[in-house]
DRENPA-811415 format. One record per residue: x, y, z of N, C-alpha, C, CB in turn; residue number from 1. Coordinates in nm, 4 decimals. Atoms other than C-alpha are relative to their C-alpha. Last residue first. Glycine has a CB too. Layout:
# residues N
n_X X; n_Y Y; n_Z Z; ca_X X; ca_Y Y; ca_Z Z; c_X X; c_Y Y; c_Z Z; cb_X X; cb_Y Y; cb_Z Z; n NUM
...
***
This chain:
# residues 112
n_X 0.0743; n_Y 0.0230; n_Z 0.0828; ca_X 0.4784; ca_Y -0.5251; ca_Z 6.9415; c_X 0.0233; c_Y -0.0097; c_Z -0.1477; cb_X -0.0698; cb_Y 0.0675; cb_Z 0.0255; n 112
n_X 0.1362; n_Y -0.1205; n_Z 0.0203; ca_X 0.6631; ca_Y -0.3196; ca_Z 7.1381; c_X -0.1115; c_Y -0.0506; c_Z -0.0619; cb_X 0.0323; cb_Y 0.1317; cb_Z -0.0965; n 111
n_X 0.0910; n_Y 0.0497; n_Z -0.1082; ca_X 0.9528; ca_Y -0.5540; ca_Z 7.2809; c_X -0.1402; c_Y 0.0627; c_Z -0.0207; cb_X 0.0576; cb_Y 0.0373; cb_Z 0.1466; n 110
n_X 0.0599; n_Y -0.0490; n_Z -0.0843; ca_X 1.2259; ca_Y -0.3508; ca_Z 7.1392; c_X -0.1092; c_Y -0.0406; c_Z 0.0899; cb_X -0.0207; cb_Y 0.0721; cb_Z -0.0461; n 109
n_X -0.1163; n_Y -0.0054; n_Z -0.1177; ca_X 1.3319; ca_Y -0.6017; ca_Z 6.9049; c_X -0.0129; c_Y 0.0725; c_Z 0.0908; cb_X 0.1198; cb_Y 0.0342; cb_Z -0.0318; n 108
n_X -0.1447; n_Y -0.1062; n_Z 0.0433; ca_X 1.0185; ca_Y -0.6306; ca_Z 6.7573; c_X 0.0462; c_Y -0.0193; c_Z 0.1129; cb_X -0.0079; cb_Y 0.1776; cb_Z -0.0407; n 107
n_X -0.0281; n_Y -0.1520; n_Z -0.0240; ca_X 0.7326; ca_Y -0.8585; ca_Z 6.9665; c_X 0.1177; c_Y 0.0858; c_Z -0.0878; cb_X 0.0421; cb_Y 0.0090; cb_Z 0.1514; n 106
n_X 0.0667; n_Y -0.0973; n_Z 0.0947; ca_X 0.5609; ca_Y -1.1840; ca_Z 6.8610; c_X 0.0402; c_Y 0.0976; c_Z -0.0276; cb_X -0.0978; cb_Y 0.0354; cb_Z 0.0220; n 105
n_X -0.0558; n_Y 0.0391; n_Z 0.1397; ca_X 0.8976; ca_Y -1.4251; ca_Z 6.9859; c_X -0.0766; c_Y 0.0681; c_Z -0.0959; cb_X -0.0042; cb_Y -0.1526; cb_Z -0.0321; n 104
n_X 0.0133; n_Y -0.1256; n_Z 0.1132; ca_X 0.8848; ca_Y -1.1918; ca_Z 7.3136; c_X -0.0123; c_Y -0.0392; c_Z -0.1451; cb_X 0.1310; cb_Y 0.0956; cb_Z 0.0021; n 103
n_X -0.0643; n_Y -0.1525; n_Z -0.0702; ca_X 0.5881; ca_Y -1.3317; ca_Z 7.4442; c_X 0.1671; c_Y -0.0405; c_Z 0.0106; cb_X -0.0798; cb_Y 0.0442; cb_Z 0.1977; n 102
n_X -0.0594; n_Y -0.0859; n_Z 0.1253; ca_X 0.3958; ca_Y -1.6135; ca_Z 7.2295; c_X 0.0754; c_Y 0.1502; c_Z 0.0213; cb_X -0.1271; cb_Y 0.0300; cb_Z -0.0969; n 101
n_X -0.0839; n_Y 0.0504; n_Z 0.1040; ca_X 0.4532; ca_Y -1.8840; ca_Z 7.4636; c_X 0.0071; c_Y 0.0799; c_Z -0.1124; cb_X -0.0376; cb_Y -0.1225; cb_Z -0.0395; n 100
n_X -0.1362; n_Y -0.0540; n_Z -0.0397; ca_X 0.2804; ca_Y -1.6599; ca_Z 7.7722; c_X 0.1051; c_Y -0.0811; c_Z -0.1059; cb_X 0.0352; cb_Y -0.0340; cb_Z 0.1772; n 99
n_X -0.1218; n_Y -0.0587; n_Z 0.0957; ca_X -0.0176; ca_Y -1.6587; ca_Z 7.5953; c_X 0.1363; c_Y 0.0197; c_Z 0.0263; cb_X -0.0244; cb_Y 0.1174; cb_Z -0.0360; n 98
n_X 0.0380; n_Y 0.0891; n_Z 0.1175; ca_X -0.2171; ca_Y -1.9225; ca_Z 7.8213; c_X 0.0817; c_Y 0.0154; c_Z -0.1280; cb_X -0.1427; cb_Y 0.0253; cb_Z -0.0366; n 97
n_X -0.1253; n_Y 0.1230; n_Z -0.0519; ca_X -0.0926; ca_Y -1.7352; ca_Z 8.1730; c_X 0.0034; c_Y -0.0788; c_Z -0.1929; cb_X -0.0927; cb_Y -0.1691; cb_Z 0.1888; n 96
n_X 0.0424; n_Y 0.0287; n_Z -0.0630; ca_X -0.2935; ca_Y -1.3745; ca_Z 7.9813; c_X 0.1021; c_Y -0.1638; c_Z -0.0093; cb_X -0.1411; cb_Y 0.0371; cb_Z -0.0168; n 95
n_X -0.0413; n_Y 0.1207; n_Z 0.0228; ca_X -0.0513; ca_Y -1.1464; ca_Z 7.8406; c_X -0.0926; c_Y -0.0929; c_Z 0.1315; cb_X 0.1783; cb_Y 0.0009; cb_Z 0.0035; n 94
n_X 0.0699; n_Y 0.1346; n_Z -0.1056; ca_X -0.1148; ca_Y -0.8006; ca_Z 7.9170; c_X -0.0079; c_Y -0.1104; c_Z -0.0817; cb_X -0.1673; cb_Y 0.0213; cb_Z 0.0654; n 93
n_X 0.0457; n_Y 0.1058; n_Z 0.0694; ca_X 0.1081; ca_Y -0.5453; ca_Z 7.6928; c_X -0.0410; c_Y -0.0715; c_Z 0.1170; cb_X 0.0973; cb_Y -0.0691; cb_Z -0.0965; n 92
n_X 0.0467; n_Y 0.1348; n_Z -0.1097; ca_X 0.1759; ca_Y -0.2287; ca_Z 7.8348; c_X -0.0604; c_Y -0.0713; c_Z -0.1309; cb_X -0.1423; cb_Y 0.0362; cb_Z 0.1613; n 91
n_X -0.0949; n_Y 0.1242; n_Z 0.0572; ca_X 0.4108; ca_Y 0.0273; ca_Z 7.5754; c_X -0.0111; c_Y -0.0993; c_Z 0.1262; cb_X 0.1843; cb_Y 0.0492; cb_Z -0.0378; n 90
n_X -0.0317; n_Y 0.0627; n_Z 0.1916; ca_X 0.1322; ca_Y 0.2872; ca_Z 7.4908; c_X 0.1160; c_Y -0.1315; c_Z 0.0317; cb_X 0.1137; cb_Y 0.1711; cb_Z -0.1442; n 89
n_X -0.1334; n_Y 0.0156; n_Z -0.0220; ca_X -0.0381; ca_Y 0.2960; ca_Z 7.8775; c_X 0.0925; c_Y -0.0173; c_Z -0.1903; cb_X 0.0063; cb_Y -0.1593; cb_Z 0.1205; n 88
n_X -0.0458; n_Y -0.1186; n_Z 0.0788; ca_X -0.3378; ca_Y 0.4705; ca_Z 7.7584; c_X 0.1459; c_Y -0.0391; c_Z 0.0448; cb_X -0.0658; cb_Y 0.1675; cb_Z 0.0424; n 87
n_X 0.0525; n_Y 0.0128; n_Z 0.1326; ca_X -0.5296; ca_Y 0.1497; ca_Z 7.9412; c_X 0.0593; c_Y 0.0849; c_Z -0.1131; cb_X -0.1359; cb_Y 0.0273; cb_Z 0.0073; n 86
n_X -0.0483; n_Y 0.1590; n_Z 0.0782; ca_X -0.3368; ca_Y 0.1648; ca_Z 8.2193; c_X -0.0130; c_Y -0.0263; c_Z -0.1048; cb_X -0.0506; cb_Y -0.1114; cb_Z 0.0316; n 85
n_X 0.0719; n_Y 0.1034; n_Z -0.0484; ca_X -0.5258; ca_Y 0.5325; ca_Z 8.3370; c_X 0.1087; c_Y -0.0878; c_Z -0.1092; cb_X -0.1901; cb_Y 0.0037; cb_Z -0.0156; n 84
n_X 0.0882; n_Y 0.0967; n_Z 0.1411; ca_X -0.2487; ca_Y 0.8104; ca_Z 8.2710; c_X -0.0964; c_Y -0.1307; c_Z 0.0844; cb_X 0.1570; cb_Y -0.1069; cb_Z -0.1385; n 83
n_X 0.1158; n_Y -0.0842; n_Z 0.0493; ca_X -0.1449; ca_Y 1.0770; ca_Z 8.5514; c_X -0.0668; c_Y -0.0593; c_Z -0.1634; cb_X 0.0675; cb_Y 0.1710; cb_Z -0.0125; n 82
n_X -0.0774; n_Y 0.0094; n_Z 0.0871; ca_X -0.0635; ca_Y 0.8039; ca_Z 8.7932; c_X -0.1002; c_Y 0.1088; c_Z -0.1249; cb_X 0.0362; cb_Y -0.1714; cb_Z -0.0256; n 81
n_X -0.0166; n_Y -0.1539; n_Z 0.0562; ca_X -0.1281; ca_Y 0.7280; ca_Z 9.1013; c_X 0.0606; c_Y 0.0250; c_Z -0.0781; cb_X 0.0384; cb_Y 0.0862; cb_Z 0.0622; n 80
n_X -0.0637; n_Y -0.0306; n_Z 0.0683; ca_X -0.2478; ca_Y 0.3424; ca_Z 9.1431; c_X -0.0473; c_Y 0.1520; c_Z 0.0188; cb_X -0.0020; cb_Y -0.0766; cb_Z -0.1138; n 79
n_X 0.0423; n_Y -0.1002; n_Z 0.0700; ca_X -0.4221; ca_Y 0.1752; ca_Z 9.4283; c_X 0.1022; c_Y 0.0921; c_Z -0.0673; cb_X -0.0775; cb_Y 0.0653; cb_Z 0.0790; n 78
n_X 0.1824; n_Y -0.0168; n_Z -0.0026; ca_X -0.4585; ca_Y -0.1575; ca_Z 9.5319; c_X -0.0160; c_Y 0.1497; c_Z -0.0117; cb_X -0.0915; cb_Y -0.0588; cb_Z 0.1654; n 77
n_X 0.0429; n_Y -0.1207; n_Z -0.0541; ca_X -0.0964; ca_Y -0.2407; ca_Z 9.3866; c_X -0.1670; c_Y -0.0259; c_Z 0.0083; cb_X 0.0520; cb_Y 0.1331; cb_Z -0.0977; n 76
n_X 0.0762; n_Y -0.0321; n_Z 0.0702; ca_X 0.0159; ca_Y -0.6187; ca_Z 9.4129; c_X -0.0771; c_Y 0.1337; c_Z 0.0267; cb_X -0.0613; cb_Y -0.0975; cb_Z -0.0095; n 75
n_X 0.1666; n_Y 0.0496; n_Z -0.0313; ca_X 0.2255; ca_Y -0.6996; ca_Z 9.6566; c_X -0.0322; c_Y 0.0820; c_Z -0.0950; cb_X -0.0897; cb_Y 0.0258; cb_Z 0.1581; n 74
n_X 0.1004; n_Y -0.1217; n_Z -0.0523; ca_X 0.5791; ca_Y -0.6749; ca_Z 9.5451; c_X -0.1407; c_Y -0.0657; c_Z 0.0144; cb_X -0.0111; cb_Y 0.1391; cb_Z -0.1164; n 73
n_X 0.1320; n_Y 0.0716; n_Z -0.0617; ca_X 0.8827; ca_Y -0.9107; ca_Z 9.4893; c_X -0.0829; c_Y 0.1220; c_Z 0.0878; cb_X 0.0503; cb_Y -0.1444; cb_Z 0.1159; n 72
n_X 0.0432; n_Y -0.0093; n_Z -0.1319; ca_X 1.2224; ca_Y -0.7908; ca_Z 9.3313; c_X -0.1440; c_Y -0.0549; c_Z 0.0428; cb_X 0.0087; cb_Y 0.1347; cb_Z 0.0303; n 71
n_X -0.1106; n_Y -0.1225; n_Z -0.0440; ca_X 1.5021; ca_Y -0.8544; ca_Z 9.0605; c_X -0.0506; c_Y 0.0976; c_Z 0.1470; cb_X 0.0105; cb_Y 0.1245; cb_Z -0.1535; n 70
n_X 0.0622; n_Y -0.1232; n_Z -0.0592; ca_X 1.3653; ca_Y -1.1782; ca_Z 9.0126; c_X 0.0742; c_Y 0.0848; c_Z 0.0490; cb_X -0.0813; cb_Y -0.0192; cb_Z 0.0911; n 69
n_X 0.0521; n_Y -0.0572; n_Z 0.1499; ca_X 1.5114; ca_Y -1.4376; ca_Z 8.7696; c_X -0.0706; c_Y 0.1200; c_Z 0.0576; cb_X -0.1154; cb_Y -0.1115; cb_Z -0.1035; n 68
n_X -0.1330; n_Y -0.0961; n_Z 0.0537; ca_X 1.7312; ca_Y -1.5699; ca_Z 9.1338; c_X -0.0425; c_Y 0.0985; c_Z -0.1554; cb_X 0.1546; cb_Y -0.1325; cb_Z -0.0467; n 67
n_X 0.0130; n_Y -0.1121; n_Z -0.0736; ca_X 1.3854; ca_Y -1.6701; ca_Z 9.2834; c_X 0.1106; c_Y 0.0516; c_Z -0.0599; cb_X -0.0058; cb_Y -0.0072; cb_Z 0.1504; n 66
n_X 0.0286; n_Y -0.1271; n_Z 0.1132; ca_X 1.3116; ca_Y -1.9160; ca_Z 8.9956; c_X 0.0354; c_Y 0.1201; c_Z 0.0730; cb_X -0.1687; cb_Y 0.0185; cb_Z -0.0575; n 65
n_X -0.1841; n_Y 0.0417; n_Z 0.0473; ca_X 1.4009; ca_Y -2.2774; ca_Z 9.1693; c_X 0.0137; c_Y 0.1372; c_Z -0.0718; cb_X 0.0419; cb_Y -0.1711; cb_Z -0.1387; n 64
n_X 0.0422; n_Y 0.0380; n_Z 0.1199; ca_X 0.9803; ca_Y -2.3133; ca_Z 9.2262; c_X 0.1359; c_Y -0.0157; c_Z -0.0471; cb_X -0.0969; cb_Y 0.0935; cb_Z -0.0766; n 63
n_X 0.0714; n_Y 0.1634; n_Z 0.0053; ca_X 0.9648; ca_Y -2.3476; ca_Z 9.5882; c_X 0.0373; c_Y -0.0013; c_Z -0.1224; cb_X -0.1771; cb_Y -0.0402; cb_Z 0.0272; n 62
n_X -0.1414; n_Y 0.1110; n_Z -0.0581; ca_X 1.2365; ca_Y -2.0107; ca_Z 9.6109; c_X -0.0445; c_Y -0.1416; c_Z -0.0137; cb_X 0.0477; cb_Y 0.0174; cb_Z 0.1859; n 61
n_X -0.1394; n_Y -0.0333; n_Z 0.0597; ca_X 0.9667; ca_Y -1.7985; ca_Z 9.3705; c_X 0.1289; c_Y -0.1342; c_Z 0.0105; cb_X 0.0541; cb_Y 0.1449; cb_Z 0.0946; n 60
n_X 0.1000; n_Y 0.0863; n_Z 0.0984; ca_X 0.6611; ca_Y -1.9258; ca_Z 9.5694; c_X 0.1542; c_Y 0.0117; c_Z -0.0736; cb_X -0.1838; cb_Y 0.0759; cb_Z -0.0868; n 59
n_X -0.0089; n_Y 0.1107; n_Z -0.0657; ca_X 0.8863; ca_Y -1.7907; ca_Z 9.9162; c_X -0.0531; c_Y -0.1066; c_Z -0.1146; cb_X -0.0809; cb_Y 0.0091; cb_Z 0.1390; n 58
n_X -0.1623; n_Y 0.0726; n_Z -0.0458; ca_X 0.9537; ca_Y -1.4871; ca_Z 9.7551; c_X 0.0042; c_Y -0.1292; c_Z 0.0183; cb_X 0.0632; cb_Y 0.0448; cb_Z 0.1365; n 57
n_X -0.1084; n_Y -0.0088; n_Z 0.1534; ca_X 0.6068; ca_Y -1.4060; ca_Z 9.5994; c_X 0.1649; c_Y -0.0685; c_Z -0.0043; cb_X 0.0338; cb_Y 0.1868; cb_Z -0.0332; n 56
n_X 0.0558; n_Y 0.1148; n_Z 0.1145; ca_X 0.4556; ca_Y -1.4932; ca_Z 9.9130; c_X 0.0267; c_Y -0.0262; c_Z -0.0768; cb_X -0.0800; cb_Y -0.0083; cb_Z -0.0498; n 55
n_X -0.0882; n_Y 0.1789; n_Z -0.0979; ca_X 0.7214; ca_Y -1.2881; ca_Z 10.1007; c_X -0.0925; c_Y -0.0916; c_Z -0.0349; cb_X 0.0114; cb_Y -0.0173; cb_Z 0.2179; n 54
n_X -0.1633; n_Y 0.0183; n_Z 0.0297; ca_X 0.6261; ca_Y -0.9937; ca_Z 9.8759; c_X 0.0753; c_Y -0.1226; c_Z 0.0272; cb_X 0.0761; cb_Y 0.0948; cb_Z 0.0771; n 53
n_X -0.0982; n_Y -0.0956; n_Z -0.0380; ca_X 0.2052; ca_Y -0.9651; ca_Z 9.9378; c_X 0.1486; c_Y -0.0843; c_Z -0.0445; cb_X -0.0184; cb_Y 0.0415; cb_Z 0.1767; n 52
n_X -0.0313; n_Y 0.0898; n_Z -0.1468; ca_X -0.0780; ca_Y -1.2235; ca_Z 9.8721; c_X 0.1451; c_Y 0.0263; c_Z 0.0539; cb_X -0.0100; cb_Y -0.1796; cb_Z -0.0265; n 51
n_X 0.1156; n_Y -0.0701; n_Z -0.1669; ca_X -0.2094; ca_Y -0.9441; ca_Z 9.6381; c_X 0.0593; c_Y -0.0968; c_Z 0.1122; cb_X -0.2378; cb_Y -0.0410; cb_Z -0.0067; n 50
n_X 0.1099; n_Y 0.0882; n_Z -0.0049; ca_X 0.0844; ca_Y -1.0835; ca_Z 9.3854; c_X -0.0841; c_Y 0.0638; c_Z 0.1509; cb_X 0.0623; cb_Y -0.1788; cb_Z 0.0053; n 49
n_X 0.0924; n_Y -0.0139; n_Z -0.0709; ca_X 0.4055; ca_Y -0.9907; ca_Z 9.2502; c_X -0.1089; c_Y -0.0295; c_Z 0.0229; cb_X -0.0077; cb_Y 0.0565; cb_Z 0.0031; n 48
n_X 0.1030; n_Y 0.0929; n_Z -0.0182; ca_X 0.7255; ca_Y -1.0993; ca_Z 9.0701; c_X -0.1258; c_Y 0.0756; c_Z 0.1029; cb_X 0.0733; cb_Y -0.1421; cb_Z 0.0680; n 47
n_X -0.0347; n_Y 0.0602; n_Z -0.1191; ca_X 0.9695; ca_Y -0.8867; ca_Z 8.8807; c_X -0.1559; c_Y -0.0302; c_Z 0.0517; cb_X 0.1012; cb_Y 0.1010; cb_Z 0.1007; n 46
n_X 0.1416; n_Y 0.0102; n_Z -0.0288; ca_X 1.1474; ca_Y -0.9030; ca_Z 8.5949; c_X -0.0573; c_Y -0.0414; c_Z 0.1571; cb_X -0.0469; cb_Y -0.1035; cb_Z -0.0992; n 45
n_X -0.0118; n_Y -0.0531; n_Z -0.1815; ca_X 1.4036; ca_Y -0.6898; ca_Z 8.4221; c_X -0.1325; c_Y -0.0843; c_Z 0.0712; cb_X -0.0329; cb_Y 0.2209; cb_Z 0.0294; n 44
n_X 0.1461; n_Y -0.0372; n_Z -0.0821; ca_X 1.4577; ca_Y -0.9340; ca_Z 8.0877; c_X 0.0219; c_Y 0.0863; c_Z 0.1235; cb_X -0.0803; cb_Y -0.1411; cb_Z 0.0580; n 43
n_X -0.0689; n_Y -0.1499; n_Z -0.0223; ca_X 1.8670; ca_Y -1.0215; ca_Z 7.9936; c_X -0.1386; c_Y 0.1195; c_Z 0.0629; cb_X 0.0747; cb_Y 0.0638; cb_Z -0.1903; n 42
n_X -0.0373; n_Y -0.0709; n_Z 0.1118; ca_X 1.7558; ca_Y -1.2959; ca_Z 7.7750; c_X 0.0222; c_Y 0.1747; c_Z 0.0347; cb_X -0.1190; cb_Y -0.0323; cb_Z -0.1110; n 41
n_X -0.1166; n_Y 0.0128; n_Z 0.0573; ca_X 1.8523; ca_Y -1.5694; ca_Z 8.0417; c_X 0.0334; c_Y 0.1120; c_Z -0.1102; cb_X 0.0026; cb_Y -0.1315; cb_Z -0.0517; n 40
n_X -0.0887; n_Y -0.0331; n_Z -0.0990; ca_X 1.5551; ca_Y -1.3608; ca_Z 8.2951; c_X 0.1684; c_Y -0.0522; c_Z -0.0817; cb_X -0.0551; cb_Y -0.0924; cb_Z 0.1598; n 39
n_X -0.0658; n_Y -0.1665; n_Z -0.0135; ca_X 1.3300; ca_Y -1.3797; ca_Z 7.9935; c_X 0.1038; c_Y 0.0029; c_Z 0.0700; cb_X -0.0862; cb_Y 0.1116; cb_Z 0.0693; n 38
n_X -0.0363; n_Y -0.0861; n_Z 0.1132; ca_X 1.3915; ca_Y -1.7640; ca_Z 7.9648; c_X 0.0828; c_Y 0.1123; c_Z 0.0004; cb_X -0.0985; cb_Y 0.0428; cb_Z -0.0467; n 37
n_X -0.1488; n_Y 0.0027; n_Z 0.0076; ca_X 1.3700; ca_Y -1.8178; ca_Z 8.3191; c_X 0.0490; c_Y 0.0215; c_Z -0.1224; cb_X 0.0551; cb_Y -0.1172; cb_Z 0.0425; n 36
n_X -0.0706; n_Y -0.0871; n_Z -0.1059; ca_X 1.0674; ca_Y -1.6445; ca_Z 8.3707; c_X 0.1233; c_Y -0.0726; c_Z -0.0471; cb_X -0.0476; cb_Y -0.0067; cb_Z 0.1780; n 35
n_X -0.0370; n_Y -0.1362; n_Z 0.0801; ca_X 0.9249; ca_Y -1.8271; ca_Z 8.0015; c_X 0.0855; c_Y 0.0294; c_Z 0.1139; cb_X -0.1294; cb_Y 0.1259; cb_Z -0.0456; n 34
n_X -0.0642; n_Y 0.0289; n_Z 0.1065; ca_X 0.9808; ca_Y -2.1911; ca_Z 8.1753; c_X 0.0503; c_Y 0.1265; c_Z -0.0581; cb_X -0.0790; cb_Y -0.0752; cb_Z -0.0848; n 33
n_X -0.1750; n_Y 0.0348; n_Z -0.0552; ca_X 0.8173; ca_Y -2.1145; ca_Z 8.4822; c_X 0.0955; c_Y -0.0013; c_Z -0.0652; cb_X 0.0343; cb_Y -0.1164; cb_Z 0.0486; n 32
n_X -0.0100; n_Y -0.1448; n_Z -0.0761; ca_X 0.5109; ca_Y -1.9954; ca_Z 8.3103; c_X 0.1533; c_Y 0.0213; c_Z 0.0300; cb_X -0.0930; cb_Y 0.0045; cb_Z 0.1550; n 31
n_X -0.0252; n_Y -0.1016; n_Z 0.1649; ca_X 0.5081; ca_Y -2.3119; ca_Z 8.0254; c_X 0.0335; c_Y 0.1124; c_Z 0.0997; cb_X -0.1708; cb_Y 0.0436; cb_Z -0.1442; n 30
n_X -0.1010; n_Y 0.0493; n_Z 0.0177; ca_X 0.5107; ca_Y -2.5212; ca_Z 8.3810; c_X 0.0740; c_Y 0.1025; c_Z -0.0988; cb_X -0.0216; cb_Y -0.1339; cb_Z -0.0383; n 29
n_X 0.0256; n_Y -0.0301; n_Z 0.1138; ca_X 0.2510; ca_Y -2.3666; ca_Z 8.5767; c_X 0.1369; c_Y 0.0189; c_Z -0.0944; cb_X -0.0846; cb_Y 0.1118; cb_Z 0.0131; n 28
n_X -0.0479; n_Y -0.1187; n_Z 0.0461; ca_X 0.3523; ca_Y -2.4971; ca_Z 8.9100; c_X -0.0623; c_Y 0.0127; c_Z -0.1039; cb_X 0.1295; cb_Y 0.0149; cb_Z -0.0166; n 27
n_X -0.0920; n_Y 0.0177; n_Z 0.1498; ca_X 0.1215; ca_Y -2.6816; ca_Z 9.0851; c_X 0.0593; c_Y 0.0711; c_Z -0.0787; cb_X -0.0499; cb_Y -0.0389; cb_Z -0.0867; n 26
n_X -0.0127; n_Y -0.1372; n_Z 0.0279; ca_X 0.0271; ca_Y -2.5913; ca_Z 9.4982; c_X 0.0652; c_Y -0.0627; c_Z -0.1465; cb_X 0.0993; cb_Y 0.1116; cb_Z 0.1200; n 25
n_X -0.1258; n_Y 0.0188; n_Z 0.0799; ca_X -0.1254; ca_Y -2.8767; ca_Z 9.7061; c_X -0.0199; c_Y 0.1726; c_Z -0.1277; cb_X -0.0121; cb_Y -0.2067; cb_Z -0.1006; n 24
n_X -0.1854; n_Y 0.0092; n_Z -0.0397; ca_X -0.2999; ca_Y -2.7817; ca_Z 9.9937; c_X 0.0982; c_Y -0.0007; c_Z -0.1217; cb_X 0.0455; cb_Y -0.1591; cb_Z 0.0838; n 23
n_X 0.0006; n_Y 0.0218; n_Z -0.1404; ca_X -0.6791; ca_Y -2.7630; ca_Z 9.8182; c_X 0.1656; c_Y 0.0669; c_Z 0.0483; cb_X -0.0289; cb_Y -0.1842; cb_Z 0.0327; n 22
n_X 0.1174; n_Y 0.0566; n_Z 0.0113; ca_X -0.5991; ca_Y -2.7318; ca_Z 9.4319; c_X 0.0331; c_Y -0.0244; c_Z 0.1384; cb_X -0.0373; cb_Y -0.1115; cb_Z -0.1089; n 21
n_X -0.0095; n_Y 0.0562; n_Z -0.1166; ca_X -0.3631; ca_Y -2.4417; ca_Z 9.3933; c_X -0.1076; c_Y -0.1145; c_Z -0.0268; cb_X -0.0229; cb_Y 0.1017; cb_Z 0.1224; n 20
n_X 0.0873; n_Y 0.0184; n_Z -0.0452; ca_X -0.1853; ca_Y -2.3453; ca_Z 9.0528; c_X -0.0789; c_Y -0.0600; c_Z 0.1018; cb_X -0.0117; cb_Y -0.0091; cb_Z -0.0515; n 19
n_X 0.0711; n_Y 0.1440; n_Z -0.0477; ca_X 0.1155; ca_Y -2.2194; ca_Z 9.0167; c_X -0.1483; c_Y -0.0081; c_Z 0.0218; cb_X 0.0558; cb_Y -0.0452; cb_Z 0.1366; n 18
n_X -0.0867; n_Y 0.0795; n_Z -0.0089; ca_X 0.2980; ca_Y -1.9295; ca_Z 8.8088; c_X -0.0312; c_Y -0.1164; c_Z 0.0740; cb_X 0.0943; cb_Y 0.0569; cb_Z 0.0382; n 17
n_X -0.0680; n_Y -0.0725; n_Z 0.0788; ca_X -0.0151; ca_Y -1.7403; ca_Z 8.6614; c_X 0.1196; c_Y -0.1600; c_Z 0.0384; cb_X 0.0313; cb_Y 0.1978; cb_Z 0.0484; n 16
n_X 0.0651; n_Y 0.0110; n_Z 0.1184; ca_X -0.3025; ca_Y -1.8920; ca_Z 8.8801; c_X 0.0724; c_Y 0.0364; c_Z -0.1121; cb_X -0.1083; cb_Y 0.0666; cb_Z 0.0026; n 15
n_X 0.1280; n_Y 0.0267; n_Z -0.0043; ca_X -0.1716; ca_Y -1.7123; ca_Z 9.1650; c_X -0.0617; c_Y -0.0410; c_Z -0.1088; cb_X -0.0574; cb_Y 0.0897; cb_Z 0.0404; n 14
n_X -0.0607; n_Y 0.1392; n_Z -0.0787; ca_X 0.2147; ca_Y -1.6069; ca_Z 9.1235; c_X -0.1664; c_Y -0.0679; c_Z -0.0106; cb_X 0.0847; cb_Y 0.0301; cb_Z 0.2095; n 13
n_X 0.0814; n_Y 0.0111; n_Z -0.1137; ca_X 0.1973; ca_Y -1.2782; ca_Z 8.9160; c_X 0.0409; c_Y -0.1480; c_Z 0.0311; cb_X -0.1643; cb_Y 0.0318; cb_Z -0.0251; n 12
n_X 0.1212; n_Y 0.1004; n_Z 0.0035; ca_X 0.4116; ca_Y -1.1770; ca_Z 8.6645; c_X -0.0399; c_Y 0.0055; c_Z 0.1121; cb_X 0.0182; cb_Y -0.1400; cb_Z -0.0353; n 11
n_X 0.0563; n_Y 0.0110; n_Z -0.1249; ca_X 0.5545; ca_Y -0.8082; ca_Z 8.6011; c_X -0.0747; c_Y -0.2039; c_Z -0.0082; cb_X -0.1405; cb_Y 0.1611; cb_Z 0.0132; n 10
n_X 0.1566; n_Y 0.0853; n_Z 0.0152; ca_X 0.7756; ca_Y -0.7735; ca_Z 8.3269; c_X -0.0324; c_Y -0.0237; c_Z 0.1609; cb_X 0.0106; cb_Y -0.1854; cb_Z -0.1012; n 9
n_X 0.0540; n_Y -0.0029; n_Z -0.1405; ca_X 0.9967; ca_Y -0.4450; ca_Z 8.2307; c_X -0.1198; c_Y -0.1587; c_Z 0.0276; cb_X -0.0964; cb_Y 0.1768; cb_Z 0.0128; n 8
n_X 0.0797; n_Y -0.0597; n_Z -0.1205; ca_X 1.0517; ca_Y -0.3978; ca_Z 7.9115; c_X 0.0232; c_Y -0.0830; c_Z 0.0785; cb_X -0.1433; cb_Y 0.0260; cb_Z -0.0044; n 7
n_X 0.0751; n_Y 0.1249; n_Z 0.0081; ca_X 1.3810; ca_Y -0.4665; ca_Z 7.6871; c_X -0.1150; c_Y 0.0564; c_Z 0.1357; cb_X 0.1156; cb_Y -0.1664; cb_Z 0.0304; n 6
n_X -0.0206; n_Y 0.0988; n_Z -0.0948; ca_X 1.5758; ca_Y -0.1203; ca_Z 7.6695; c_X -0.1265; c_Y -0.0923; c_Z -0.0652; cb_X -0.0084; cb_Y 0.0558; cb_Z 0.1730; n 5
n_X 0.0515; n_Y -0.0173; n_Z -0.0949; ca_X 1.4677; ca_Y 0.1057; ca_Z 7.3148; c_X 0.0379; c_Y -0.1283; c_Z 0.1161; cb_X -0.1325; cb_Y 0.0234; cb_Z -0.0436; n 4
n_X 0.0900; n_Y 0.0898; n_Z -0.0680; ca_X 1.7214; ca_Y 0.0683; ca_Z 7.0867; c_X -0.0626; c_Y 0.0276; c_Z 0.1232; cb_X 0.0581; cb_Y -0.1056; cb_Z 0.0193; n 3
n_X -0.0534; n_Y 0.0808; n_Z -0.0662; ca_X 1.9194; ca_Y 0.3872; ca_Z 6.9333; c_X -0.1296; c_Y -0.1155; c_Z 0.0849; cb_X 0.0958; cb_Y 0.0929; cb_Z 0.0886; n 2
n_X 0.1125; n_Y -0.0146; n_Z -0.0882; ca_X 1.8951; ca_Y 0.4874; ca_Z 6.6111; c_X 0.0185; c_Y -0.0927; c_Z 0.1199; cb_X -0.1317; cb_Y -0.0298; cb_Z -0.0739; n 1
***
């Protein structure tokens, strides 16, 4: 039987990979940590965020992580698609807090 690929991960940058207080910008350390993980375990992943591509890029290159990205997107504001998200069968959301139990919960496939 043959293995399903490793999914796909989307993070975000905002509260996910740093956090802002005024000017200053903190990374989110455990965050930073998994991206390079996934990205050593062969992961596709890629970074986005409503504060568009070259935010993502430029947060990415501050952090030492831009090479674990395969690309940088703004965040969709509107999806076409003939399933709503929710009927997605192989999305998992992971809020910043759970990102230590992602993939060590998952089958080899990544499914859960």
């Amino acid at each position: 039987m043959s293995q399903l690929p490793k999914p796909v991960v989307f993070v975000d940058v905002d509260d996910t990979l740093v956090r802002s207080f005024g000017t200053k910008r903190i990374p989110i350390t455990a965050v930073v940590d998994k991206v390079r993980a996934l990205h050593a375990a062969g992961y596709t992943i890629y970074c986005w965020s409503s504060g568009g591509s070259e935010y993502c890029r430029s947060t990415a290159e501050d952090l030492g992580i831009a090479h674990c990205f395969v690309g940088f997107l703004p965040k969709p504001q509107i999806l076409i698609d003939d399933q709503h998200p929710s009927d997605w069968r192989l999305l998992k959301w992971l809020h910043t807090n759970e990102v230590d139990g992602f993939p060590d919960d998952q089958d080899e496939n990544g499914t859960g």
